[in-house]
Each structure stands twice: as structure tokens, then as C-alpha cells.
FIPA-419873 format. One record per residue (C-alpha): residue number from 1; x, y, z. Coordinates in pm, 1 decimal. Layout:
REM FIPA-419873
R     i          X          Y          Z
R   NUM          X          Y          Z
...
***
This chain:
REM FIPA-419873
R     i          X          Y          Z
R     1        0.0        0.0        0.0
R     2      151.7      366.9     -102.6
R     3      120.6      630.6      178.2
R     4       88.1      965.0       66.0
R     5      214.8     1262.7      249.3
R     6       11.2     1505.0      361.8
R     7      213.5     1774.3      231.1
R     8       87.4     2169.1      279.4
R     9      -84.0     2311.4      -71.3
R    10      149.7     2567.2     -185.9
R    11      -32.1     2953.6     -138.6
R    12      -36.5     3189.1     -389.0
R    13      216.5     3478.8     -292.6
R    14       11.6     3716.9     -132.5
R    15       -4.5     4072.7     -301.3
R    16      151.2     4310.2      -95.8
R    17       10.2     4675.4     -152.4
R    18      255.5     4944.7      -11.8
R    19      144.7     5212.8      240.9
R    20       51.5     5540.4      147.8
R    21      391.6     5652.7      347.8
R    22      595.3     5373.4      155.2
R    23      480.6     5495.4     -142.8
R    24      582.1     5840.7      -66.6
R    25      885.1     5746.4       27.2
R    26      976.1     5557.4     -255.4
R    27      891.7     5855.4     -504.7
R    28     1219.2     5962.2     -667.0
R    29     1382.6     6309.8     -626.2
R    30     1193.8     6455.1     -954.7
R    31      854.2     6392.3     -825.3
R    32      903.8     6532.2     -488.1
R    33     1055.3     6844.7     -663.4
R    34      737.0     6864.3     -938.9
R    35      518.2     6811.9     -628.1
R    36      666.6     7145.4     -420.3
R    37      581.0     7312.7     -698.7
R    38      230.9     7226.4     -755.1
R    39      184.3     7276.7     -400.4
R    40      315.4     7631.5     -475.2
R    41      145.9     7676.0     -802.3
R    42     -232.3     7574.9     -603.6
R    43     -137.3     7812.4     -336.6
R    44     -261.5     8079.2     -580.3
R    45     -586.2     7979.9     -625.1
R    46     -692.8     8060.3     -252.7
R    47     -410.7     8338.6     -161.4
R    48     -695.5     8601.7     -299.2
R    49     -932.0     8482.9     -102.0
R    50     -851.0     8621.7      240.2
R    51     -766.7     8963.2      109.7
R    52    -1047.0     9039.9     -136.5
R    53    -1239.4     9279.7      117.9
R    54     -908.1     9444.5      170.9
R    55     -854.5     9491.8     -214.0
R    56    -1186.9     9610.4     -233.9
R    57    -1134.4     9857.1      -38.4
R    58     -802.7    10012.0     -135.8
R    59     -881.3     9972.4     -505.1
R    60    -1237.5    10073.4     -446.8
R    61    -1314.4     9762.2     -673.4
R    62    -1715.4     9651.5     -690.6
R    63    -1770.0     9257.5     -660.5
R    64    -1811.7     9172.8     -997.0
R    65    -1438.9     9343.4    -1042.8
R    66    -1326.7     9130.3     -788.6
R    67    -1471.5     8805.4     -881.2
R    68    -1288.2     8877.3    -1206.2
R    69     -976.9     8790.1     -972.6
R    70    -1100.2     8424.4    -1069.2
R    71    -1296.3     8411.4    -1375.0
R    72     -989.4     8544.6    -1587.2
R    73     -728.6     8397.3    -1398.3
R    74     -954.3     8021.2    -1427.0
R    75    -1061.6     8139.4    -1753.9
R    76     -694.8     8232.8    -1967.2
R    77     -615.7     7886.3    -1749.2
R    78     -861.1     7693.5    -1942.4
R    79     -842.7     7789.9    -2257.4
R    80     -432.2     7768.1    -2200.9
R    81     -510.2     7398.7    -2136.1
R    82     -582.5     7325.7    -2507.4
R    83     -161.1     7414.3    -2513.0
R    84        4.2     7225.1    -2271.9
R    85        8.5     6881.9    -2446.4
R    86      170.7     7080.7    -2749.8
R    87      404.4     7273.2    -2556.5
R    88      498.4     6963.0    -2358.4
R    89      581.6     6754.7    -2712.3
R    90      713.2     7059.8    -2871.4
R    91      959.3     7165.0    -2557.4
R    92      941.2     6938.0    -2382.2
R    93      799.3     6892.1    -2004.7
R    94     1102.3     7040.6    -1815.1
R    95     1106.2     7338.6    -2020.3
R    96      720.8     7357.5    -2026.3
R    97      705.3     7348.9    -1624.0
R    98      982.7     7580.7    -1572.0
R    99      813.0     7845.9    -1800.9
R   100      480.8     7797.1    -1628.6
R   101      632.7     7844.7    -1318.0
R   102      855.1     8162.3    -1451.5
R   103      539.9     8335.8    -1562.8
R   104      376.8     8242.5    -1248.7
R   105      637.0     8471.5    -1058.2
R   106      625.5     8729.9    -1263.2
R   107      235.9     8803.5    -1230.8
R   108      250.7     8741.7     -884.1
R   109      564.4     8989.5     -868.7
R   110      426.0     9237.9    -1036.8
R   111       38.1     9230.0     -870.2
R   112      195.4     9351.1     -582.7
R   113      238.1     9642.7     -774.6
R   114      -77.4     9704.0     -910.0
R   115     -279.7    10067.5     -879.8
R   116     -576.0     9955.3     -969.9
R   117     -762.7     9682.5    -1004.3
R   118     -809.3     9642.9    -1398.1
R   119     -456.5     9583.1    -1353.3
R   120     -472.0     9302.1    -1078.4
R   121     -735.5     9156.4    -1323.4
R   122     -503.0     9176.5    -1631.4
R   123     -180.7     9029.3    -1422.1
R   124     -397.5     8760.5    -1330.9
R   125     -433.8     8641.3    -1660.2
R   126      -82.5     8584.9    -1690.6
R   127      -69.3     8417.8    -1356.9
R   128     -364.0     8183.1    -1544.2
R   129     -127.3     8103.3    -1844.8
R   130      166.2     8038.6    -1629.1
R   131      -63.0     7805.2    -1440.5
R   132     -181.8     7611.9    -1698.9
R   133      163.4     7521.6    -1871.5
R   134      270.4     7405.4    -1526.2
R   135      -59.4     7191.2    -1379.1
R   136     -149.1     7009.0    -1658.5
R   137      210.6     6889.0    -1765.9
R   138      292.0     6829.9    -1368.3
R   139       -4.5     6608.0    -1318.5
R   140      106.5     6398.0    -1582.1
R   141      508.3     6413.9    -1508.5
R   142      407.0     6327.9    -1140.3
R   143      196.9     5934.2    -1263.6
R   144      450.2     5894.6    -1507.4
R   145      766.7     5919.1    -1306.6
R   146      642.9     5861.8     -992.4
R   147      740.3     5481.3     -871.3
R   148      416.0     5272.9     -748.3
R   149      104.2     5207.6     -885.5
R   150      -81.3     5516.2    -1102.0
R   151     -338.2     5546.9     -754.0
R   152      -58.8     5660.7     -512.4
R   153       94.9     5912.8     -822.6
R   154     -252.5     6063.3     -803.7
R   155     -270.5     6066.4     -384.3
R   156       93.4     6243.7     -427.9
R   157      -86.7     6533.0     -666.2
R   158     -375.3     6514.7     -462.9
R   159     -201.6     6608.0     -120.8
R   160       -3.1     6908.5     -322.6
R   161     -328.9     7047.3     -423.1
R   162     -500.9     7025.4      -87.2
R   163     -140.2     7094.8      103.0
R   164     -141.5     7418.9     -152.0
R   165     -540.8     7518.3      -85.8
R   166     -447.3     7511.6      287.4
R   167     -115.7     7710.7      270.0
R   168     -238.3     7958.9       27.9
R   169     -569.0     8145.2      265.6
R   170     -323.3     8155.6      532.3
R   171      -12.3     8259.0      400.4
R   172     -247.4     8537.5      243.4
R   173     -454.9     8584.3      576.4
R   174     -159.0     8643.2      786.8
R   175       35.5     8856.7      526.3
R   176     -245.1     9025.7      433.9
R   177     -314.9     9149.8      769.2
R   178       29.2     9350.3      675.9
R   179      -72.0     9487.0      334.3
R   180     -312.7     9334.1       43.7
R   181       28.5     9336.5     -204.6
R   182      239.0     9080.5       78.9
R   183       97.5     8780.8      -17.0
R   184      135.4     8824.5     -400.5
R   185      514.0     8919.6     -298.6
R   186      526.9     8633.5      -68.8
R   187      433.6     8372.5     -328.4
R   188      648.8     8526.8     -581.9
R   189      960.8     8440.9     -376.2
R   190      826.7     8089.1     -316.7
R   191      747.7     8046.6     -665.3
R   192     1093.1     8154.3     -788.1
R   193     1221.9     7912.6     -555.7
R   194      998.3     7611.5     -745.2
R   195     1132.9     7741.3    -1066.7
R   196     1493.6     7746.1     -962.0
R   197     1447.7     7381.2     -846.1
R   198     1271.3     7280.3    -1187.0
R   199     1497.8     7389.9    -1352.6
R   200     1801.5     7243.0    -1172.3
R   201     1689.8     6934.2    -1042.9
R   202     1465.7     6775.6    -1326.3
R   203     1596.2     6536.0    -1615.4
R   204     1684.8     6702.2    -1924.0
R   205     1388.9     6701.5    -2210.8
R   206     1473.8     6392.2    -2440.1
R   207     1470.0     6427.9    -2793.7
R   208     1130.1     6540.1    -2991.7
R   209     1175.8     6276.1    -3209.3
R   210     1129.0     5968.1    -2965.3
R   211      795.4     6123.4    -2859.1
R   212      424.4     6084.9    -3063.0
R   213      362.5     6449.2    -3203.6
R   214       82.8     6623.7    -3078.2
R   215     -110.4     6889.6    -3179.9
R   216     -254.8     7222.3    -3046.3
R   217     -679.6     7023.0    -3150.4
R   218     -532.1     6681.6    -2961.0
R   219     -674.5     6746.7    -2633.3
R   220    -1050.2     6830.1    -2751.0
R   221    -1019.9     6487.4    -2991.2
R   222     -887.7     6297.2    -2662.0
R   223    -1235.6     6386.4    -2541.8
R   224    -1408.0     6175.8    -2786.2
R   225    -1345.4     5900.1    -2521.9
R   226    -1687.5     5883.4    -2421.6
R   227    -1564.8     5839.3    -2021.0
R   228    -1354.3     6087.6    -2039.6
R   229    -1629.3     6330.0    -2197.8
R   230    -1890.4     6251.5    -1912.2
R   231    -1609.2     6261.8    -1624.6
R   232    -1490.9     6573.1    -1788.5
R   233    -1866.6     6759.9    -1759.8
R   234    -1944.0     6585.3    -1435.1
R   235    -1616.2     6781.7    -1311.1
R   236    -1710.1     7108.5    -1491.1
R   237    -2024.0     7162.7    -1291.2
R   238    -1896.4     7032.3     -942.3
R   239    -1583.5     7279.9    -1001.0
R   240    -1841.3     7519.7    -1083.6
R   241    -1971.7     7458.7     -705.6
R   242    -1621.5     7478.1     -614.8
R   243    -1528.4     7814.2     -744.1
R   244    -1847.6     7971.0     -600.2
R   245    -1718.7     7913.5     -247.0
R   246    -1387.6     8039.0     -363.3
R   247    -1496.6     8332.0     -528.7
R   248    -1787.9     8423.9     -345.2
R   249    -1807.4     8299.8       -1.3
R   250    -1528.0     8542.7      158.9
R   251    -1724.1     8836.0       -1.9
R   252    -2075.5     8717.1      136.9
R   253    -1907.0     8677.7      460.2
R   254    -1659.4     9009.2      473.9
R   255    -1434.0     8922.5      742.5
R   256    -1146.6     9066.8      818.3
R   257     -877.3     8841.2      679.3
R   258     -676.7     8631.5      888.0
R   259    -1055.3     8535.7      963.8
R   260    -1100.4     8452.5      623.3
R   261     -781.7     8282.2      614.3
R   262     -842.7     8046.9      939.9
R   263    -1208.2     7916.4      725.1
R   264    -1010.8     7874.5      414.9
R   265     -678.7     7694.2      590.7
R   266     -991.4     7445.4      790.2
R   267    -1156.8     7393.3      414.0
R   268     -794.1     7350.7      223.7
R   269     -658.3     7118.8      521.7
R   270     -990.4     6889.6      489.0
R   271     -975.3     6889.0      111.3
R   272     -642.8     6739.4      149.7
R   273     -720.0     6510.7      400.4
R   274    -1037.8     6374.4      247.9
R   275     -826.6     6324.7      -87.4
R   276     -592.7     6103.3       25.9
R   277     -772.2     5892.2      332.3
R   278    -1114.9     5914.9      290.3
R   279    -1164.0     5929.8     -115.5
R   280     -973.5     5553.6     -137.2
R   281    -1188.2     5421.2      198.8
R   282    -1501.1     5570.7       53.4
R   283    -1415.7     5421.3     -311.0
R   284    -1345.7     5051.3     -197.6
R   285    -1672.3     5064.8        8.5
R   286    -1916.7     5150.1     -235.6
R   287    -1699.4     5225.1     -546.8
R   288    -1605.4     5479.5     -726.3
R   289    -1881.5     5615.7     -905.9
R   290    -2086.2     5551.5     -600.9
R   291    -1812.1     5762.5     -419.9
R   292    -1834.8     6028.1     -680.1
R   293    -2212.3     6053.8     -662.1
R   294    -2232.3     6079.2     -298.6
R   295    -1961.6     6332.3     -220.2
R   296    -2160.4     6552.3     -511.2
R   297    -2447.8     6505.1     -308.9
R   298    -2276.1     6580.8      -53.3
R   299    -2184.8     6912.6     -175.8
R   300    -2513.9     7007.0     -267.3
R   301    -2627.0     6999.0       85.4
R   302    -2339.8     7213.5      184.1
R   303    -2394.9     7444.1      -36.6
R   304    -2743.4     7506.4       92.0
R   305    -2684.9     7506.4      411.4
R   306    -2448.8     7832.4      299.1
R   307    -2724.1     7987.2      132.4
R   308    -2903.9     7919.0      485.5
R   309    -2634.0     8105.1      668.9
R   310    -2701.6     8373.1      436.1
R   311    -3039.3     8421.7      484.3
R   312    -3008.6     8378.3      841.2
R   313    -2759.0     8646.3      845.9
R   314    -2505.2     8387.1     1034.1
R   315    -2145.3     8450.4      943.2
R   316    -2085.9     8151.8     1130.5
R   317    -2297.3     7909.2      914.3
R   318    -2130.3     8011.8      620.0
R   319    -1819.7     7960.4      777.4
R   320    -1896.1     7618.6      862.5
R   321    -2048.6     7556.1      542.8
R   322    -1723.8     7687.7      404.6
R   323    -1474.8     7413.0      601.5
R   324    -1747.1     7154.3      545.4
R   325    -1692.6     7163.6      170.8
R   326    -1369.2     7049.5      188.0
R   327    -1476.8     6692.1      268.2
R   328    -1651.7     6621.4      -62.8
R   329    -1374.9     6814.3     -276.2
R   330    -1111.7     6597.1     -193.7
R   331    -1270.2     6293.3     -255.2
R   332    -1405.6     6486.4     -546.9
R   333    -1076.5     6613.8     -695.3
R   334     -908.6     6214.5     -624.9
R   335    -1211.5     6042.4     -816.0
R   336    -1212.9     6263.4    -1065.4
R   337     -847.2     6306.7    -1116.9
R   338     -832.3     5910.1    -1131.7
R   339    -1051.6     5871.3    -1365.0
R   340     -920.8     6165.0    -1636.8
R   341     -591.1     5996.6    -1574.2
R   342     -731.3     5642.3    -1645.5
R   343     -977.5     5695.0    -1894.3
R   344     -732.8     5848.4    -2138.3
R   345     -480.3     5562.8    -2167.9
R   346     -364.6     5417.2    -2435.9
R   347     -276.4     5581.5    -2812.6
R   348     -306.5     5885.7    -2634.6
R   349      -49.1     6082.0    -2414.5
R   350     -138.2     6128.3    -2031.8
R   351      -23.6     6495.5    -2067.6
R   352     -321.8     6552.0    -2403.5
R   353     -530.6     6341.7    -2187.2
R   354     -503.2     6599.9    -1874.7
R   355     -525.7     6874.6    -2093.5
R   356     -872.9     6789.7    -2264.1
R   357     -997.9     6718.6    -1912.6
R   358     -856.0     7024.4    -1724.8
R   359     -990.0     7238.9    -2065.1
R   360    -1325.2     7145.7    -1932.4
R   361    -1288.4     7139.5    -1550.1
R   362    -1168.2     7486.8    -1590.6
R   363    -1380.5     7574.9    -1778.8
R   364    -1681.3     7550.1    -1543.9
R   365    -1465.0     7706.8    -1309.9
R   366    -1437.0     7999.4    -1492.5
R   367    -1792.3     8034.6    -1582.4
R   368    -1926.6     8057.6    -1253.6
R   369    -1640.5     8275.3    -1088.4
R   370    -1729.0     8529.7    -1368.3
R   371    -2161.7     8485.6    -1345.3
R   372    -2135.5     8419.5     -896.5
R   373    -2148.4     8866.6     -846.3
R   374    -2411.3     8878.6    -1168.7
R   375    -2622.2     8635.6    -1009.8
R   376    -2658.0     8804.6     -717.4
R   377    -2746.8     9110.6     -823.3
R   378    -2980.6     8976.0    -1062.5
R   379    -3179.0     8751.5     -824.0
R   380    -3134.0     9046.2     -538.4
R   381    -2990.3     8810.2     -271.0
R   382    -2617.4     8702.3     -168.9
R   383    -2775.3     8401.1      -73.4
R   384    -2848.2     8298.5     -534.3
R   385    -2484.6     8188.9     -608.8
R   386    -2499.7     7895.9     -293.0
R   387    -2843.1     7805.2     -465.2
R   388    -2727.5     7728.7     -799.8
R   389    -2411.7     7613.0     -665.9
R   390    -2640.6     7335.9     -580.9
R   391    -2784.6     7281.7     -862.3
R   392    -2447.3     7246.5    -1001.0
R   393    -2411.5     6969.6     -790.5
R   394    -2773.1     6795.2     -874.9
R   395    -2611.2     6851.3    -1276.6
R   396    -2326.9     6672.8    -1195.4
R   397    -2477.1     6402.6    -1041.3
R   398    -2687.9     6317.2    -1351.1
R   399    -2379.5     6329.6    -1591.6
R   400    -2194.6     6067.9    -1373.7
R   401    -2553.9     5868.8    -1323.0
R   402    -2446.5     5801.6    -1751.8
R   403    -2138.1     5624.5    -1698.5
R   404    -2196.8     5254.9    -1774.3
R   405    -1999.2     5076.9    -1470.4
R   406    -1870.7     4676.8    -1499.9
R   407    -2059.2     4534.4    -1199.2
R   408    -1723.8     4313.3    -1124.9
R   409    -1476.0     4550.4    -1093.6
R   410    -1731.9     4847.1     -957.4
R   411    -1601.1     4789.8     -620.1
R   412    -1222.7     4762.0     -699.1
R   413     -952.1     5036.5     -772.6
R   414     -811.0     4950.7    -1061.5
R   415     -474.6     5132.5    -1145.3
R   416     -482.1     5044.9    -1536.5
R   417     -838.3     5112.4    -1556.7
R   418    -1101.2     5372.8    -1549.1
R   419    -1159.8     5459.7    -1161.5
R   420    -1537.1     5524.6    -1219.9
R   421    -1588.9     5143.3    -1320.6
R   422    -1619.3     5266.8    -1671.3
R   423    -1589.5     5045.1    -1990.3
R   424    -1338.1     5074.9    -2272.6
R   425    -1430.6     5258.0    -2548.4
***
């Protein structure tokens, strides 16, 4: 009779996923390096915020001259976005982010000059430019040289962006309690010091020739992908949201501005937080385009209870409201991010991919920083803009409610996928 062994099945090697502090840690010099820069470059976006009462009133400047702050600076920025694939190809990245940066401390250089504010407005349109040579191309130099899986490239980006929205209110609360023109000075230093980095520290451009040529119309054909059309117009309106409490809220609450500052440094700090812990927790619980839908949601009801505060005459409500939001935008800005980045693989370049998403993003940021003042004056209440923020967010909602999921993999993040769940195309 032949005894057989009872010998131990052999286990498949289990799959060990790194850390989100291993997989910082493992990110080469280049990426940490294009990182301080975008946290530099998003510092911009909220540095006005805490000082716009303060420009209004040494400029004498009306609200729909100070909204204007955004809508040109988001607007040049989106239309700019249509160039950064071509710049990137023709240039090459390096050069591409060290310009954007360049021009990025020149505006803010010479805004703390301005006499007026049609000036401010017109040196923010360069900031706008310089901003959207550096964003788009650093988003996609960040998942393509970053070591890991694609998901913990985007969690880097994603904590620059909400590290930067944090930094920026209060860097321009507490200079600005100095002078309105400090924290444009202020940023220009830090942003020369990105640029001098850049350009010192990142890999030489390779050669045009080893790299697919691409073309100024590229990013608007990449958005024949029909996932990353819908993701693309989901993330217009919610941005649209997003740019009301950034344009609007500090004027509808006109506070004095390290005030300001303290409500935008709580939103910025949550937006980063919520972007890298609770957007891959919420996405592996009830997927991503479950995730995506409910932190919209979620933003709608914030946004009401703004226009509450409003009504109410609370400061305080608004304020809260205010912080609040940051919760849903950074598990916004992750699941959205992911899914540009994802969506767009394959014949076509991540940086034309970003481009033709961020062309549209922007774009519904500029929209409603330029209509938020208009919309208030038309509908006689400060409270309007928080309303059809809202409503934003119900538009949103429905564009994502289009994107056909695979039931399988609707509860998994999938690096080499779409992050929604979406099909191929």
C-alpha cells in the first residue's frame, strides 16, 4: 500500500500593496521636486481669497471686479489647457514646467504692484497662463515618473493640491493682515524658488523625435473618449460649485482676513485630508462612481446650508459651510483626477489626456467665478450663487448617473483602468 504525504498546498504569494507613506517614500527626487511646486502653483488659487475685502477697499473695486480675480485667472487657465500637451511635445515637459512656473512669478511679482484693479485683473491672466503650462504637464510628469502604482501618483498630486489650498488662505490671511500686495510678494519668492528647483533638479527634455507628435486640436479629440467626456462635464459643474465658495463665499461673509484665512486653511486642510484617506476608503466601500455621486451630493447639501447662513444672516454658518466643503472636494478632486488619468490611456499621451480634461474642468470654473457677483445682483440676494451652486451639484450628479460601470470591478480600484468602473471605449 503507497502512503501519501500530507504535504501543505502551496499559497499563492500574497499581493503586498505598499502604504501610502511607503509609497511616498519611494517617489524619486523629480517627483518630490514637481510636487513642491504644484503645491506652490495651487497656493494661488486661494491666496486672494482672504484679502479680497481688503482689495476692495483700497482699489475701491465693486464685486463683480473682484470676482474677475477668478474668472480670468480660471478662464486664460482653461483655454491655455488646449496648449500644454503641445508645448509639452514641442519643448518638452522640463522646459514647459519651468516656463509655467517663470510666468507664475512674474504676475505674482508684479500684482503687488498694481494701482488699480483692472490691472490686478489683467496680471492675473498671466498668472492663469503660467498656471496652466505648469498643472497640466505636472499632473502627468508626477503618474509617469512617480514609482508605485498610477493610484498613489494621483494621492501624491492630490495632497499638493489640498497641502497648496491650505497654505495659500493663510499665508495670504496672515500677510495680508500687513498689506493686500504681501501675499502676491510672498508667493512670488516661493514660486521663484519652485522654478529654480525645476529647472536644476529635473531630467533634461529627451529628444522630440522619440515622442508621438501632438497637436494644439489633440486634447478636444482625446475627449471623444466617451468616459472621459462625461467625467470631464461631471467635473465642470462640481468645479463650478467649487469656485463659487472660492470666489464668493469670503465676499458674502466680509471678514477681516486672517478670519477669512483660518475658514479657508480648515476647508484647504480637509480637502487634502479627504483626498488622500477618505476618497480611497469611501471608493473601496461603495466604489467609485458611487463615491463620486455621494460626495456631489454631498456638496449640494453644503452648499445650501451656505445659502441658509445667508439668509439667516449667520457669518458663522457660512463659515462652517465653508470648512465643510472640503470633505466632498477631496474625494471629489481624487475620483475625478483618477478617472481623467485612467480613462485616457492608451494611443493617447497622459499629458493631451489631462489637458482635454482640465480644458473642461476649468472651464466651469471659470464660468461661474465670472456669473457668482451677476447672479446676485440679478436675483437680489447674496444668498443665489450657494443656490445654484447646488444645482451644479444635482447637474453633476446626472452626468456621472451616464457612466456605464462593470458590476465586477465596480467595487475595486483599478490602477490600469477607469476609476469610475467605466468600460473601454
Amino acid at each position: 500500500m503507497t502512503v501519501t504525504e500530507n504535504r501543505p498546498v502551496p499559497q499563492p504569494a500574497e499581493h503586498h500593496e505598499p502604504s501610502l507613506l511607503e509609497t511616498f517614500r519611494q517617489q524619486p527626487r523629480t517627483v518630490w521636486v514637481t510636487a513642491f511646486g504644484a503645491v506652490i502653483a495651487f497656493m494661488g488659487i486661494g491666496l486672494v481669497d482672504p484679502i479680497l475685502n481688503s482689495i476692495a477697499e483700497a482699489l475701491n473695486a465693486p464685486p463683480e471686479k473682484l470676482t474677475l480675480l477668478f474668472g480670468v485667472y480660471v478662464g486664460i487657465q482653461c483655454v491655455a489647457m488646449l496648449l500644454t500637451g503641445w508645448a509639452a511635445y514641442r519643448f518638452g515637459p522640463k522646459r514647459t514646467l519651468t516656463v509655467g512656473l517663470t510666468l507664475i512669478v512674474i504676475a505674482a511679482g508684479i500684482s503687488s504692484f498694481a494701482s488699480g484693479i483692472d490691472q490686478l485683473i489683467a496680471y492675473r491672466v498671466l498668472w492663469g497662463l503660467g498656471n496652466a503650462l505648469f498643472i497640466a504637464t505636472a499632473l502627468a510628469f508626477i503618474v509617469s515618473a512617480a514609482k508605485g502604482s498610477q493610484h498613489g501618483a494621483i494621492m501624491l498630486y492630490e495632497a499638493a493640491l489640498g497641502v497648496g489650498l491650505a497654505v495659500g488662505p493663510l499665508l495670504g490671511a496672515v500677510l495680508g493682515e500687513w498689506s493686500w500686495r504681501a501675499p502676491f510678494a510672498g508667493t512670488a519668492l516661493l514660486m521663484l524658488a519652485g522654478a529654480i528647483l525645476c529647472a536644476v533638479m529635473l531630467p533634461s527634455d529627451g529628444p522630440r523625435t522619440t515622442r508621438t507628435p501632438v497637436r494644439i486640436v489633440d486634447p478636444l479629440k482625446a475627449l471623444r473618449n466617451r468616459t472621459l467626456l462625461i467625467t470631464s462635464i461631471g467635473s465642470a459643474f462640481y468645479t463650478g460649485a467649487l469656485f463659487t465658495v472660492i470666489a464668493w463665499a469670503p465676499i458674502a461673509m466680509g471678514l477681516r482676513p486672517i478670519y477669512a484665512g483660518l475658514i479657508f486653511f480648515g476647508w484647504g486642510l480637509l480637502t487634502a485630508l479627504a483626498g488622500v484617506f477618505i476618497a480611497p476608503w469611501l471608493a473601496e466601500r461603495i466604489g467609485q462612481k458611487g463615491g463620486v455621486i455621494s460626495a456631489i451630493s454631498v456638496y449640494a447639501i453644503v452648499m445650501a446650508l451656505a445659502a441658509i447662513g445667508v439668509l439667516t444672516d449667520q457669518v458663522a454658518l457660512i463659515g462652517i459651510a465653508v470648512i465643510l466643503s472640503g470633505l466632498p472636494s477631496g474625494v471629489l478632486n481624487t475620483l475625478f483626477t483618477g478617472v481623467a488619468m485612467s480613462s485616457g490611456e492608451g494611443s493617447t499621451p497622459r499629458s493631451v489626456s489631462s489637458a482635454g480634461y482640465s480644458f473642461l474642468r476649468w472651464m466651469g470654473a471659470a464660468v461661474s467665478a465670472v456669473l457668482v457677483a451677476h447672479l446676485a445682483d440679478w436675483f437680489g440676494s447674496v444668498s443665489a450663487p450657494f443656490w445654484f451652486a447646488a444645482l451644479y451639484c444635482v447637474i453633476a450628479v446626472a452626468a456621472v448617473a451616464f457612466v456605464r460601470t462593470q458590476a465586477a470591478a465596480d467595487h475595486e480600484v483599478d490602477d490600469t483602468a477607469a476609476l469610475i468602473g467605466a468600460e473601454e471605449y
